[in-house]
C-alpha atoms as one frame of an Amber mdcrd trajectory, in Angstrom:
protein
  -9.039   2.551 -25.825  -5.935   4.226 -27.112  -3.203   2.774 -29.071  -1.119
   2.109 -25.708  -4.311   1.788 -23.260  -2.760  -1.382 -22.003   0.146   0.189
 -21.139  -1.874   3.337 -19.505  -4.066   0.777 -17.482  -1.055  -1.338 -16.297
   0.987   1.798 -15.508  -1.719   3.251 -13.656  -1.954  -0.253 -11.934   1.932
  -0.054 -10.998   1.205   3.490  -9.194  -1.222   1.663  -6.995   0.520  -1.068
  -6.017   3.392   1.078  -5.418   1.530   3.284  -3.424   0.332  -0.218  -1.207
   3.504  -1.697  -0.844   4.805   2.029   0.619   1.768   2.319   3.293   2.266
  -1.574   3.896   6.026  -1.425   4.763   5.443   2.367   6.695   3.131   0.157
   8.839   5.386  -2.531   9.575   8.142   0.005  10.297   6.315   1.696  12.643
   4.504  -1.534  14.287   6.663  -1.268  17.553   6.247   2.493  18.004   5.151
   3.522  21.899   4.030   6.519  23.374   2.599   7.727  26.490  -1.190   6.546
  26.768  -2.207  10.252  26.819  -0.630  10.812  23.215  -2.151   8.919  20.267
  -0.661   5.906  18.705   0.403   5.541  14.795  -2.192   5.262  12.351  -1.918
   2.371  10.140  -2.313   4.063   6.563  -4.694   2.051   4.238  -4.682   2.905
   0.083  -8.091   2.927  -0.859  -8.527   2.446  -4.416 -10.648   3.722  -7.332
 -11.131   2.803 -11.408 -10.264   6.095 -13.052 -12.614   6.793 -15.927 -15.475
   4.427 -14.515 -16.690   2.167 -17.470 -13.925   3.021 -19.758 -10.116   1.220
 -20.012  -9.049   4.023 -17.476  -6.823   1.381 -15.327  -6.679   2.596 -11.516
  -6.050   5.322  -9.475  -5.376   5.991  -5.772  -8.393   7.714  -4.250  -6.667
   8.250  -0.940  -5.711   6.963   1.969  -7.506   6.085   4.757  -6.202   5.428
   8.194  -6.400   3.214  11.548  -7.723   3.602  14.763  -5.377   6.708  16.871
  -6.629   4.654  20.168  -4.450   1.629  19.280  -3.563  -0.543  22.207  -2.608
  -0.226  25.330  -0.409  -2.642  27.284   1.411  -3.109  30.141   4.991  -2.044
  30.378   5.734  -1.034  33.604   9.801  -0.548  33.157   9.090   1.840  29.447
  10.028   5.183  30.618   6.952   6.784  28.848   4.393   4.178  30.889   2.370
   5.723  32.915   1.212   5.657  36.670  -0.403   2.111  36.021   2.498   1.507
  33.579   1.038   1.522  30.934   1.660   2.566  27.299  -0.440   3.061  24.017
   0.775   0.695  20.774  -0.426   0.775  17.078  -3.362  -1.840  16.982  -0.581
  -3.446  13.727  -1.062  -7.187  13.091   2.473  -8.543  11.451   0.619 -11.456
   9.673  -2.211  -9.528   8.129   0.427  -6.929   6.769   2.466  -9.205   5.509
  -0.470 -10.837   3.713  -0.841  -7.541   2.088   2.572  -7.166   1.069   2.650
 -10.558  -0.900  -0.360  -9.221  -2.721   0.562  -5.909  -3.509   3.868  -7.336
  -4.209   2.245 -10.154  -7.111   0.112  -7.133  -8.002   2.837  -4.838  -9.063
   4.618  -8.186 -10.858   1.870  -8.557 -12.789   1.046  -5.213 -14.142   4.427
  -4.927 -14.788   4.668  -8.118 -17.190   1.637  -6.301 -18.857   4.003  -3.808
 -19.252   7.072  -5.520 -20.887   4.828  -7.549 -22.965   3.156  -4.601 -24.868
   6.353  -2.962 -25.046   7.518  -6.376 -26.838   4.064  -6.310 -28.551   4.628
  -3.551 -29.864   8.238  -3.446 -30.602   7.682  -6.148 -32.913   5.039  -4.800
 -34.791   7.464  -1.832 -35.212  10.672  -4.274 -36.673   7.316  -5.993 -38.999
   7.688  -2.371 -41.332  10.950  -2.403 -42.075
């Protein structure tokens, strides 16, 4: 590990979680979206992580981003002017609760790579002041 590799892994750590909280909050954003049944509904995006450098102090990297089901649901809402002739309309299959499970723990992630953060900077601030 290099001189800063704790800094490296929690900074890599902070990308992730950043990268979480955005595809959490796009899905909440875009929980209510409708559309016709005949179009597809929005995709709930999902960060799939990796370790970078496998076996070594690498920290984490995002490996992509996978996404939900286009089918969604469809319900019945017979006055929407997009339902269709059985009114009708297609909905991202969204749960509120499980996403905003997520965001509490992508949220204590990034708090917690981020102390790992300030305390090597103070880490190694002091060993800095220790020289002069």
């Amino acid at each position: 590990m290099s001189t800063f590799g704790t800094m490296d892994a929690a900074s890599s750590g902070l990308v992730v979680y950043r990268k979480w909280l955005d595809a959490v909050s796009e899905n909440i954003a875009n929980m209510n979206d409708v559309r016709s049944t005949s179009d597809n509904a929005f995709q709930a995006r999902y960060v799939v992580a990796q370790a970078a450098d496998y076996g070594k102090a690498g920290g984490a990297q995002v490996a992509g981003i996978a996404l939900g089901d286009a089918k969604g649901r469809v319900v019945q809402q017979p006055d929407h002017p997009l339902a269709d002739a059985e009114g009708n309309v297609r909905v991202p299959d969204i749960d509120l609760a499980d996403q905003m499970s997520q965001l509490i723990i992508a949220q204590r992630g990034y708090q917690a790579n981020l102390a790992v953060v300030e305390r090597a900077h103070d880490a190694y601030s002091a060993a800095l002041q220790m020289g002069r």
